[in-house]
N, CA, C and O atoms as a printed pandas DataFrame, in Angstrom:
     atom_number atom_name residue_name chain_id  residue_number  x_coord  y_coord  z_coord
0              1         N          UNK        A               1  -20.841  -20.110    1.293
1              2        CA          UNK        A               1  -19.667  -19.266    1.166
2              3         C          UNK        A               1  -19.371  -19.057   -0.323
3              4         O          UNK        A               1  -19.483  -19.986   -1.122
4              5         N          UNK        A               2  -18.968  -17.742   -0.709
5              6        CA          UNK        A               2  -19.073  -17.120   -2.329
6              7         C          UNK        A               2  -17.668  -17.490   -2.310
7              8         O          UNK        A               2  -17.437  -17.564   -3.517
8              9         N          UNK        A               3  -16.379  -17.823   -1.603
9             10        CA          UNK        A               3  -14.954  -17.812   -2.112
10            11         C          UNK        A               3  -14.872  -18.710   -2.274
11            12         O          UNK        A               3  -15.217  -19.359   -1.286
12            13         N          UNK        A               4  -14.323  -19.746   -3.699
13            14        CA          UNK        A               4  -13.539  -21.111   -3.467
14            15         C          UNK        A               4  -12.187  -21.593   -3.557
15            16         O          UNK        A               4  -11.487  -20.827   -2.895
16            17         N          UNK        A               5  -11.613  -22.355   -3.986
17            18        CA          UNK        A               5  -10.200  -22.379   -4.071
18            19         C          UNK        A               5  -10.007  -21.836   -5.654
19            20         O          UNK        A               5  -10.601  -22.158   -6.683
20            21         N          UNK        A               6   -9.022  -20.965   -5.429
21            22        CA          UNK        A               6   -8.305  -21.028   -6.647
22            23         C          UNK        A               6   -8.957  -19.449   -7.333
23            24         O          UNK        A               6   -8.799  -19.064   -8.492
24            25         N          UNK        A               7   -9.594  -18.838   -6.393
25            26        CA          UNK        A               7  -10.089  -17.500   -6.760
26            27         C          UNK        A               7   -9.155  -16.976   -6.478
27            28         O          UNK        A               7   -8.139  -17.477   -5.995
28            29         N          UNK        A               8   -9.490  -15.213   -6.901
29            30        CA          UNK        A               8   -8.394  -14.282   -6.598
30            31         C          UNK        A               8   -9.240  -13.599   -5.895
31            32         O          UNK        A               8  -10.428  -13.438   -6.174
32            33         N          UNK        A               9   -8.658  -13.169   -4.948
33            34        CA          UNK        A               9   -8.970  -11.964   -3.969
34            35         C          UNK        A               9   -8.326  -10.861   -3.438
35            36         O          UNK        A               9   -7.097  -10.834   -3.390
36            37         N          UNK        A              10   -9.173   -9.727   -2.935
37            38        CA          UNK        A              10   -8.331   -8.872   -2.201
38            39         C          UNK        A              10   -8.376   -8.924   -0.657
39            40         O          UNK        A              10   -9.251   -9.709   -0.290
40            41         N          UNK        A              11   -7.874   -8.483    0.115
41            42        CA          UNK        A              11   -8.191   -8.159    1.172
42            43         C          UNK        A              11   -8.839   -6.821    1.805
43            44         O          UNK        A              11   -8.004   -5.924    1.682
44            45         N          UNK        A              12   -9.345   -6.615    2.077
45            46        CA          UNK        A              12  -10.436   -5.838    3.312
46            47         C          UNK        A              12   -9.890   -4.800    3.881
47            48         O          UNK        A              12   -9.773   -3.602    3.623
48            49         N          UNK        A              13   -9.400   -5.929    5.191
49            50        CA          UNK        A              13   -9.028   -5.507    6.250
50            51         C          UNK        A              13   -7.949   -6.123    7.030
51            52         O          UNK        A              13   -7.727   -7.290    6.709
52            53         N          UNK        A              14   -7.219   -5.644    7.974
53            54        CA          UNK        A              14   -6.258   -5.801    8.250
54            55         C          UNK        A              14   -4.608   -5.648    8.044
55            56         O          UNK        A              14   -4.256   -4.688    7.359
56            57         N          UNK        A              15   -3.818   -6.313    8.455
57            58        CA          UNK        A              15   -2.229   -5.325    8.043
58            59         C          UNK        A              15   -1.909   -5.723    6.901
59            60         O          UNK        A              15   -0.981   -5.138    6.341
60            61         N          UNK        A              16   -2.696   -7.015    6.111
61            62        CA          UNK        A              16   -2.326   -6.772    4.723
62            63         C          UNK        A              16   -3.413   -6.526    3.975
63            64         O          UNK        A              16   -3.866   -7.310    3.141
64            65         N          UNK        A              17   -4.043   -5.003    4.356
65            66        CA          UNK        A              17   -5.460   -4.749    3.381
66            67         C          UNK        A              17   -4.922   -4.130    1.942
67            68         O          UNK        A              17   -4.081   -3.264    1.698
68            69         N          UNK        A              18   -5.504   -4.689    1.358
69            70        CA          UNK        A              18   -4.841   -3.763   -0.166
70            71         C          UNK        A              18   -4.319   -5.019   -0.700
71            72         O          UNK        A              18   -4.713   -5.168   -1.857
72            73         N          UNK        A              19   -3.587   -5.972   -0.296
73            74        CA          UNK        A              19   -3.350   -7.131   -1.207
74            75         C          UNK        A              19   -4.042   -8.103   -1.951
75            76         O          UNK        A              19   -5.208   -8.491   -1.871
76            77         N          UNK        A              20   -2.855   -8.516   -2.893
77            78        CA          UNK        A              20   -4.200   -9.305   -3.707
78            79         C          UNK        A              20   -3.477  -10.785   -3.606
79            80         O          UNK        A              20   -2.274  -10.684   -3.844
80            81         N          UNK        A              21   -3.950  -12.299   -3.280
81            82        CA          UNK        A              21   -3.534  -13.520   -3.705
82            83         C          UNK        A              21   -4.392  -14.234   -4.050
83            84         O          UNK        A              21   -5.542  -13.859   -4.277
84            85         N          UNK        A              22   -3.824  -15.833   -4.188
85            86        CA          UNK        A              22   -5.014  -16.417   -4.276
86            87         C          UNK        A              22   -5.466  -17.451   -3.441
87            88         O          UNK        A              22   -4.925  -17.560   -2.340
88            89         N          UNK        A              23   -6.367  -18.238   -3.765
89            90        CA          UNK        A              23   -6.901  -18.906   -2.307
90            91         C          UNK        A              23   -6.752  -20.500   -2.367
91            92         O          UNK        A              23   -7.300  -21.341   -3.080
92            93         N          UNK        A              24   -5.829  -20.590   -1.377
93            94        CA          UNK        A              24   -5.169  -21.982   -1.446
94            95         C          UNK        A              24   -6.174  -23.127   -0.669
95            96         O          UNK        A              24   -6.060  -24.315   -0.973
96            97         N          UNK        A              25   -7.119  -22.703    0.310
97            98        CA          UNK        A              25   -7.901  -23.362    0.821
98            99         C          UNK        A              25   -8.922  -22.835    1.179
99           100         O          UNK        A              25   -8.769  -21.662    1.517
100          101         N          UNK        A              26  -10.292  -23.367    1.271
101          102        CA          UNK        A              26  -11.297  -22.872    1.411
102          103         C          UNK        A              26  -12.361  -24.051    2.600
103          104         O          UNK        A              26  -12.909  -25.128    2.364
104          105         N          UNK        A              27  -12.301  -23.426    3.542
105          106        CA          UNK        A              27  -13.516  -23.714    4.772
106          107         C          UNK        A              27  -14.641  -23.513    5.089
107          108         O          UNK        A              27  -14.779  -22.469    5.727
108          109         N          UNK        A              28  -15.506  -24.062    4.919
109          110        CA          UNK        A              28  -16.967  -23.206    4.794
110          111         C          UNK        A              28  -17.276  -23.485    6.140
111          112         O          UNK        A              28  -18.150  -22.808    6.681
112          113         N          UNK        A              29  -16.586  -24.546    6.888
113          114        CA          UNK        A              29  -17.275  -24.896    8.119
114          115         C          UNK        A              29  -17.035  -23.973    9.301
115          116         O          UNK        A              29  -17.934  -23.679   10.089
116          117         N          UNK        A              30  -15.762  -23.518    9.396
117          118        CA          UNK        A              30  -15.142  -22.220    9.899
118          119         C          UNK        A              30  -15.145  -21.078    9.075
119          120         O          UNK        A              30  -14.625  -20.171    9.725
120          121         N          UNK        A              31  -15.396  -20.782    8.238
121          122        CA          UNK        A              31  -15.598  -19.406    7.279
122          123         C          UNK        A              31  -14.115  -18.769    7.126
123          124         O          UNK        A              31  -13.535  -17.687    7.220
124          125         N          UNK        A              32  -13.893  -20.016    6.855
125          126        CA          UNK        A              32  -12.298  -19.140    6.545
126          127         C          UNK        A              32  -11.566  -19.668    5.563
127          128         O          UNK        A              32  -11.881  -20.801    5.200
128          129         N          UNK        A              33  -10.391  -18.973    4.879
129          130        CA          UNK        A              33   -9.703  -19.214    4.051
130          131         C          UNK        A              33   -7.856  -18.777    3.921
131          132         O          UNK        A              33   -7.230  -17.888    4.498
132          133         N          UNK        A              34   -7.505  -19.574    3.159
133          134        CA          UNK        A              34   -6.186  -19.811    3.527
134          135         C          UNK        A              34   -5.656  -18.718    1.911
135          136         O          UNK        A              34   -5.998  -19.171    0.818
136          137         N          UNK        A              35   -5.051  -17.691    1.944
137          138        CA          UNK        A              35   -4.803  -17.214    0.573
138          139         C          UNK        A              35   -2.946  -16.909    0.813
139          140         O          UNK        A              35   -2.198  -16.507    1.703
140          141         N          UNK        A              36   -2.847  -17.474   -0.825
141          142        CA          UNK        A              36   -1.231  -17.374   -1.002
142          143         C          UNK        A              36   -0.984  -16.132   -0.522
143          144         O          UNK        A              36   -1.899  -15.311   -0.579
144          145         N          UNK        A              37    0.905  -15.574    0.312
145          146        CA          UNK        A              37    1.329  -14.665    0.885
146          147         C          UNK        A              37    0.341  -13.724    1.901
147          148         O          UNK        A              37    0.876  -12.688    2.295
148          149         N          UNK        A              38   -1.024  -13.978    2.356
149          150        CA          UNK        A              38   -1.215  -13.578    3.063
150          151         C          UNK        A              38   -1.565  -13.671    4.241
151          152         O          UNK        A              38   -2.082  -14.782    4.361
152          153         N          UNK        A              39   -1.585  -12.963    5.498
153          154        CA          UNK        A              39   -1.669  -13.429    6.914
154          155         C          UNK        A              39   -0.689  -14.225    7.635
155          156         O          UNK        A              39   -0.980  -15.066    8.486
156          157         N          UNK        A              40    0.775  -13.848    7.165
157          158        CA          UNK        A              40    1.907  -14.964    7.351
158          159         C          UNK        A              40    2.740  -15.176    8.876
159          160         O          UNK        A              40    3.302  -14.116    9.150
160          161         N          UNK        A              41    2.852  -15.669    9.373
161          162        CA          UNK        A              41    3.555  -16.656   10.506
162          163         C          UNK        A              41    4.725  -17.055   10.262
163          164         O          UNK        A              41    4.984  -17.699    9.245
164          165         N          UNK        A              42    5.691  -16.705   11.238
165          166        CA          UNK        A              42    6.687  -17.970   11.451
166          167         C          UNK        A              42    6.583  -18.765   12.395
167          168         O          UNK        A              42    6.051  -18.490   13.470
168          169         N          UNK        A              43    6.956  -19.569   12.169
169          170        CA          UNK        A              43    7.104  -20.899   13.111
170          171         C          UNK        A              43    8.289  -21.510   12.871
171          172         O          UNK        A              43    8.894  -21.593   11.803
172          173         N          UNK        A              44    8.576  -21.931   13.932
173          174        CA          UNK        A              44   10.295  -22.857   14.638
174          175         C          UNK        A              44    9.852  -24.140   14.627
175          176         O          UNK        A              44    8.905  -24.543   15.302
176          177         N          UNK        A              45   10.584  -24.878   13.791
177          178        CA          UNK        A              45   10.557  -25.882   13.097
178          179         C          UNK        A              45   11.551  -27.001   13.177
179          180         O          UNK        A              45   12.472  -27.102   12.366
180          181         N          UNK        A              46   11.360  -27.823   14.142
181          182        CA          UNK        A              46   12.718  -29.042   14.601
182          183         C          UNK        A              46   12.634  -29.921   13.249
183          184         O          UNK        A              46   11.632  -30.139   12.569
184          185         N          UNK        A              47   13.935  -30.359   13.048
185          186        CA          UNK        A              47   13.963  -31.699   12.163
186          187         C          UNK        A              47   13.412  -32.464   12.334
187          188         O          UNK        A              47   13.540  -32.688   13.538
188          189         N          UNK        A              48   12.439  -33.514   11.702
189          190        CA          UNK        A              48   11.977  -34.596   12.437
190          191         C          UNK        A              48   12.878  -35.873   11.854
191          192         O          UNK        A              48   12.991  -36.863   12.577
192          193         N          UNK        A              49   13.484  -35.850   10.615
193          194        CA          UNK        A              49   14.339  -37.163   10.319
194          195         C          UNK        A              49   15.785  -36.642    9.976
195          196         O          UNK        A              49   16.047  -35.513    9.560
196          197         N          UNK        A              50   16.753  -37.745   10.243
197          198        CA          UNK        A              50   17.698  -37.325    9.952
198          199         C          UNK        A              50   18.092  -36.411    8.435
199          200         O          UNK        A              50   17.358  -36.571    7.460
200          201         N          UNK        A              51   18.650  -35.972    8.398
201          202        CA          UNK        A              51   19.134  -34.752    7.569
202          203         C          UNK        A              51   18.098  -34.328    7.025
203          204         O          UNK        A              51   17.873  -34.362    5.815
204          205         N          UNK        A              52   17.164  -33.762    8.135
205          206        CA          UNK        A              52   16.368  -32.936    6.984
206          207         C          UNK        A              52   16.500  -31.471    8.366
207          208         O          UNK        A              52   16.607  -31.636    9.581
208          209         N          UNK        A              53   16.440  -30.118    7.586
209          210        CA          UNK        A              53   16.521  -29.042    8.297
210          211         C          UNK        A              53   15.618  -28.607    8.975
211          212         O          UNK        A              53   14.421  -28.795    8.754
212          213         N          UNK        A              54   16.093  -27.973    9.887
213          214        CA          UNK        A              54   15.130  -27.291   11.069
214          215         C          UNK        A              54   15.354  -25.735   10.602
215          216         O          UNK        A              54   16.043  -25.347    9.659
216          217         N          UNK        A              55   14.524  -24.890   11.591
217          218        CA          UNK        A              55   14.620  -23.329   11.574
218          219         C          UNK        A              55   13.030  -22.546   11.420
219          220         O          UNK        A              55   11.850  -22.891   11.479
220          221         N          UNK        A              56   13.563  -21.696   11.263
221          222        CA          UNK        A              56   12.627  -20.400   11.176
222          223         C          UNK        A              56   11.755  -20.586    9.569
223          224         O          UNK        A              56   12.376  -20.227    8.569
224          225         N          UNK        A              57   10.373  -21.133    9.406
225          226        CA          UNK        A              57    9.686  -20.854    8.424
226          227         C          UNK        A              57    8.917  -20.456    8.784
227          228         O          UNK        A              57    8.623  -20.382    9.977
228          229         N          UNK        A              58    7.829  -19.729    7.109
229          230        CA          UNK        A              58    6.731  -18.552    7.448
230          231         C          UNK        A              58    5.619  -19.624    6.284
231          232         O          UNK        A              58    5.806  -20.037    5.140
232          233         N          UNK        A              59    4.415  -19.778    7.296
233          234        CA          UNK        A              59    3.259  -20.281    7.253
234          235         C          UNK        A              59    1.951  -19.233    6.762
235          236         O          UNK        A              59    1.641  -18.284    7.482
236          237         N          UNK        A              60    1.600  -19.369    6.132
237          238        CA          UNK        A              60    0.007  -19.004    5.754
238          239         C          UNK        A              60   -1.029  -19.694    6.269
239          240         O          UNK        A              60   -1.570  -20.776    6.041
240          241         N          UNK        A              61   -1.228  -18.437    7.322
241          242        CA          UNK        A              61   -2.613  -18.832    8.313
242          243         C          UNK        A              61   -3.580  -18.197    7.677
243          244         O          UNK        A              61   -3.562  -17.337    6.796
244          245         N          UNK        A              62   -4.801  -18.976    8.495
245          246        CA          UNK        A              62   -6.357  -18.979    7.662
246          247         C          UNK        A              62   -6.670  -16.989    8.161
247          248         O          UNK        A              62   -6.228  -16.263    9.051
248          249         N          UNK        A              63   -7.682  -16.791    6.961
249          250        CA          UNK        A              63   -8.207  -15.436    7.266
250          251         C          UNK        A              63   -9.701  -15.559    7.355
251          252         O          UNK        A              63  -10.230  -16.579    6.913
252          253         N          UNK        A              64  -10.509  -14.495    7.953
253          254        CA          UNK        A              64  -12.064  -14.440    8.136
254          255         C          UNK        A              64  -12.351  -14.343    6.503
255          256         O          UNK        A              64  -11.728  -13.524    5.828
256          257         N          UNK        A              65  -13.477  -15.360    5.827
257          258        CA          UNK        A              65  -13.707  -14.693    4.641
258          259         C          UNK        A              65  -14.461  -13.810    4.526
259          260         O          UNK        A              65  -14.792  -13.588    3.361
260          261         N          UNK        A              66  -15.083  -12.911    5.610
261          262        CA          UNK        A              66  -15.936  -11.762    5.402
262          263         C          UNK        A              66  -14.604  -10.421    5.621
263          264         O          UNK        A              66  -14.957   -9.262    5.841
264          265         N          UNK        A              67  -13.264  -10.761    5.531
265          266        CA          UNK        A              67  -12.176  -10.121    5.377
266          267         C          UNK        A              67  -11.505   -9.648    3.720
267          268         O          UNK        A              67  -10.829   -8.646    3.486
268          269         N          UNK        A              68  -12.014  -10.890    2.570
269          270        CA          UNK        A              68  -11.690  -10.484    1.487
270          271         C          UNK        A              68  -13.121  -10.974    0.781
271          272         O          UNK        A              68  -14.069  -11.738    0.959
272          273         N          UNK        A              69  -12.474   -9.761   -0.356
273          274        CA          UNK        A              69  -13.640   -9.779   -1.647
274          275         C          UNK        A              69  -13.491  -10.212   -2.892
275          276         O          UNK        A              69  -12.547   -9.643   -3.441
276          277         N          UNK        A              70  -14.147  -11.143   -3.700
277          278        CA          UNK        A              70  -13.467  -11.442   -4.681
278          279         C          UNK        A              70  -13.063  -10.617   -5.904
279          280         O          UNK        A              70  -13.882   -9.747   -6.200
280          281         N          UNK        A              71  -11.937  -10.705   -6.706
281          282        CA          UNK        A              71  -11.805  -10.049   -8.174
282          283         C          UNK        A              71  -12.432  -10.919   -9.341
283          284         O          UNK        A              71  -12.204  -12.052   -9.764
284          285         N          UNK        A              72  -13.108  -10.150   -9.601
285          286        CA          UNK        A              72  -13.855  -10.727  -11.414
286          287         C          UNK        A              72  -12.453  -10.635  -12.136
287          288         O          UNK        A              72  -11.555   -9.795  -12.191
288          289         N          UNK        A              73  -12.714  -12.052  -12.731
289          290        CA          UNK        A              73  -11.347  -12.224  -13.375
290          291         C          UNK        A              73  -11.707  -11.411  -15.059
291          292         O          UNK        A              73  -11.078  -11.665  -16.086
292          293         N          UNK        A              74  -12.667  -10.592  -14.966
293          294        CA          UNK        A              74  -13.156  -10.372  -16.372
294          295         C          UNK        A              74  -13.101   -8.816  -16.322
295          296         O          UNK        A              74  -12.660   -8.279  -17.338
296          297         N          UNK        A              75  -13.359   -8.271  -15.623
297          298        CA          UNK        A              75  -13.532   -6.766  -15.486
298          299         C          UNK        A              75  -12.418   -6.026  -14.290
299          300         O          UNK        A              75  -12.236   -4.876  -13.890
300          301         N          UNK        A              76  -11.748   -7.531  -13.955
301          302        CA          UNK        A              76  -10.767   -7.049  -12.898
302          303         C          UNK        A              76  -10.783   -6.023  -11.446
303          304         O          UNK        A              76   -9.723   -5.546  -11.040
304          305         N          UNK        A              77  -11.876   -5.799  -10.856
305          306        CA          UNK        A              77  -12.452   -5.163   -9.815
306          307         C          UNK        A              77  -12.791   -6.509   -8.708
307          308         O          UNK        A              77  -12.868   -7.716   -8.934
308          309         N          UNK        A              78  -12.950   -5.729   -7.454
309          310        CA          UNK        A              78  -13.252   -6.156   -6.040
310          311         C          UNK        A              78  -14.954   -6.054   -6.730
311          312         O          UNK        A              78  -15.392   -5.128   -7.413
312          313         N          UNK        A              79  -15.611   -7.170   -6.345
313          314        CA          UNK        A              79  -16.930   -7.549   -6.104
314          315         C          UNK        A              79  -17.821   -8.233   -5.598
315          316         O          UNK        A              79  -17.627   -9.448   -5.554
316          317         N          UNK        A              80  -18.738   -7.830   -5.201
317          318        CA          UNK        A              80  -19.527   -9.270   -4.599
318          319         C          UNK        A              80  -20.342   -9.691   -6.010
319          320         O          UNK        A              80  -20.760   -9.302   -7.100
320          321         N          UNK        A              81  -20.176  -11.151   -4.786
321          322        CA          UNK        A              81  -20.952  -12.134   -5.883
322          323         C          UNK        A              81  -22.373  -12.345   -5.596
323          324         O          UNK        A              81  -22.934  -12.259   -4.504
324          325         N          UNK        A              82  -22.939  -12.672   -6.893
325          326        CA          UNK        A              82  -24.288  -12.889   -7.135
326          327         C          UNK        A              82  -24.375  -14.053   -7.690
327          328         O          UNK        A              82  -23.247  -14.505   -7.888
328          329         N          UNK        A              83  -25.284  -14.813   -8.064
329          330        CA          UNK        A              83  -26.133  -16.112   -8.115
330          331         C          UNK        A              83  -27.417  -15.881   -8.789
331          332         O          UNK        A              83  -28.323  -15.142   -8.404
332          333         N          UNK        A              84  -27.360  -16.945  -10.332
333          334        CA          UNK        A              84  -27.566  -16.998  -11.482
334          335         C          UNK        A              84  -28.193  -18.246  -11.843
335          336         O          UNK        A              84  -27.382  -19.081  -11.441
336          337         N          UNK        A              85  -29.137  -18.850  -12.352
337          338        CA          UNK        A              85  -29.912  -19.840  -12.553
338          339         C          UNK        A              85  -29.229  -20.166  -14.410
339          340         O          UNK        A              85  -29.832  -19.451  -15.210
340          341         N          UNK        A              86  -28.295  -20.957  -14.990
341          342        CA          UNK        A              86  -28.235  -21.175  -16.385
342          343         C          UNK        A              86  -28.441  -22.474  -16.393
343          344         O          UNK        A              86  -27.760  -23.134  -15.608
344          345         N          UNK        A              87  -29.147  -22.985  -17.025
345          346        CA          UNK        A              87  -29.103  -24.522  -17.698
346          347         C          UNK        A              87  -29.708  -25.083  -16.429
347          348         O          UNK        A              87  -29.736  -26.314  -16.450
348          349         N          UNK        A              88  -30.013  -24.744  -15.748
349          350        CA          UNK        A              88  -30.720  -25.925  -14.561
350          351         C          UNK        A              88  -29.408  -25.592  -13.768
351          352         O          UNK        A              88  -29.444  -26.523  -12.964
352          353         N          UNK        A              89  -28.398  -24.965  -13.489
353          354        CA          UNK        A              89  -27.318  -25.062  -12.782
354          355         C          UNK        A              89  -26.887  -23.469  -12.232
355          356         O          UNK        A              89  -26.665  -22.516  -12.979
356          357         N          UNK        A              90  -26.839  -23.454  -10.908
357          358        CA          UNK        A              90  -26.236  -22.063  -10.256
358          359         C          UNK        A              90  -25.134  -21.652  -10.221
359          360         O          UNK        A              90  -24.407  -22.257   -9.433
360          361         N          UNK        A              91  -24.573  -20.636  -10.906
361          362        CA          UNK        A              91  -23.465  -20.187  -11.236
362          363         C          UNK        A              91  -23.490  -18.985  -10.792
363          364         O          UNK        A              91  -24.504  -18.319  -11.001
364          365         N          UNK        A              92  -21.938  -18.187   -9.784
365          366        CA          UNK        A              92  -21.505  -17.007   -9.299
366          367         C          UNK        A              92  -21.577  -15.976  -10.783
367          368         O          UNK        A              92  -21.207  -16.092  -11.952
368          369         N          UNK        A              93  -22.189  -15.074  -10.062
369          370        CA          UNK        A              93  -21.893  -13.733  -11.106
370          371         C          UNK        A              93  -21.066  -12.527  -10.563
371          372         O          UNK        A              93  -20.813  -12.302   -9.379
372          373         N          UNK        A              94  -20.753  -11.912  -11.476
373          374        CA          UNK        A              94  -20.292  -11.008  -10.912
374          375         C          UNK        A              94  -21.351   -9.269  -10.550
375          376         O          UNK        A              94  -22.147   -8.833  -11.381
376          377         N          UNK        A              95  -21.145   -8.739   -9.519
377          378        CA          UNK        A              95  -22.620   -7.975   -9.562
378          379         C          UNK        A              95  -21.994   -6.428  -10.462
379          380         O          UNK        A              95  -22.855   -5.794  -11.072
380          381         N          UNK        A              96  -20.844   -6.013  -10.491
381          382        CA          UNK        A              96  -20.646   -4.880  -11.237
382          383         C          UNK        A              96  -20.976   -5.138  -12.843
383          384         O          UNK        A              96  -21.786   -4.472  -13.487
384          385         N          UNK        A              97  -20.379   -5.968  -13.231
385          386        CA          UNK        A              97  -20.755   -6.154  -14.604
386          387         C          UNK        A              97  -20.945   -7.094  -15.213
387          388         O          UNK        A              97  -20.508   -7.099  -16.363
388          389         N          UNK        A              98  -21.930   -8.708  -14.532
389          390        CA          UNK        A              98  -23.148   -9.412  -14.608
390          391         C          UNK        A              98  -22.138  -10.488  -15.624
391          392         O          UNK        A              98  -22.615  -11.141  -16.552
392          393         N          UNK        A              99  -20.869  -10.509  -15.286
393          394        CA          UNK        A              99  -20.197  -11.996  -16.151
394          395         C          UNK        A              99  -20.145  -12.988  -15.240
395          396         O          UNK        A              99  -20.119  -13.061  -14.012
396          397         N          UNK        A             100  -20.135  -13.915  -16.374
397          398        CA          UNK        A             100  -20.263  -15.398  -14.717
398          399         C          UNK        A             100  -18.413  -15.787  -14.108
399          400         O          UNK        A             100  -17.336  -15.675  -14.694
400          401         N          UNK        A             101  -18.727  -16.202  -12.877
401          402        CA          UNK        A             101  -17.475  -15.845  -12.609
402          403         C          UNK        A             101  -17.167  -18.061  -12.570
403          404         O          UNK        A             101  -16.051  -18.525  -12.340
């Protein structure tokens, strides 16, 4: 999987296509990923100890990562990534304009 934590991405597809966050968790085993403000949920939420509040919060559920693409933090565009041999070590590139990401 080309996304890891802490990338920026856009989205694809779906009702929030066009957005951009970033990626708070990353699953390779399920192919999915968890990115700040997007794909959001509420959920009803009981107190579990005394004085602490209950109610209505909004959760960030996981998305397909063949749903977003990453942004080159260098040229600032949606791209796929490529894979680069430096120093004995494989490093993401970027394929529009070949910086390591």
């Amino acid at each position: 999987m080309n996304i890891k934590k802490d990338d920026k991405v856009v989205v694809l597809s779906g009702k929030d296509k066009g957005k951009e966050g970033k990626v708070l968790v990353s699953d390779p085993k399920a192919g999915k990923v968890i990115v700040e403000g997007i794909n959001t949920a509420t959920k009803h939420q009981k107190p579990r100890k005394q004085g602490e509040e209950g109610g209505i919060i909004k959760v960030d559920t996981p998305i397909y990562v063949s749903k977003v693409q990453l942004v080159c933090p260098k040229c600032g565009k949606a791209t796929r990534v490529g894979h680069k041999i430096v120093d004995g070590k494989k490093v993401r590139v970027c394929k529009k304009c070949g910086a390591e990401i």
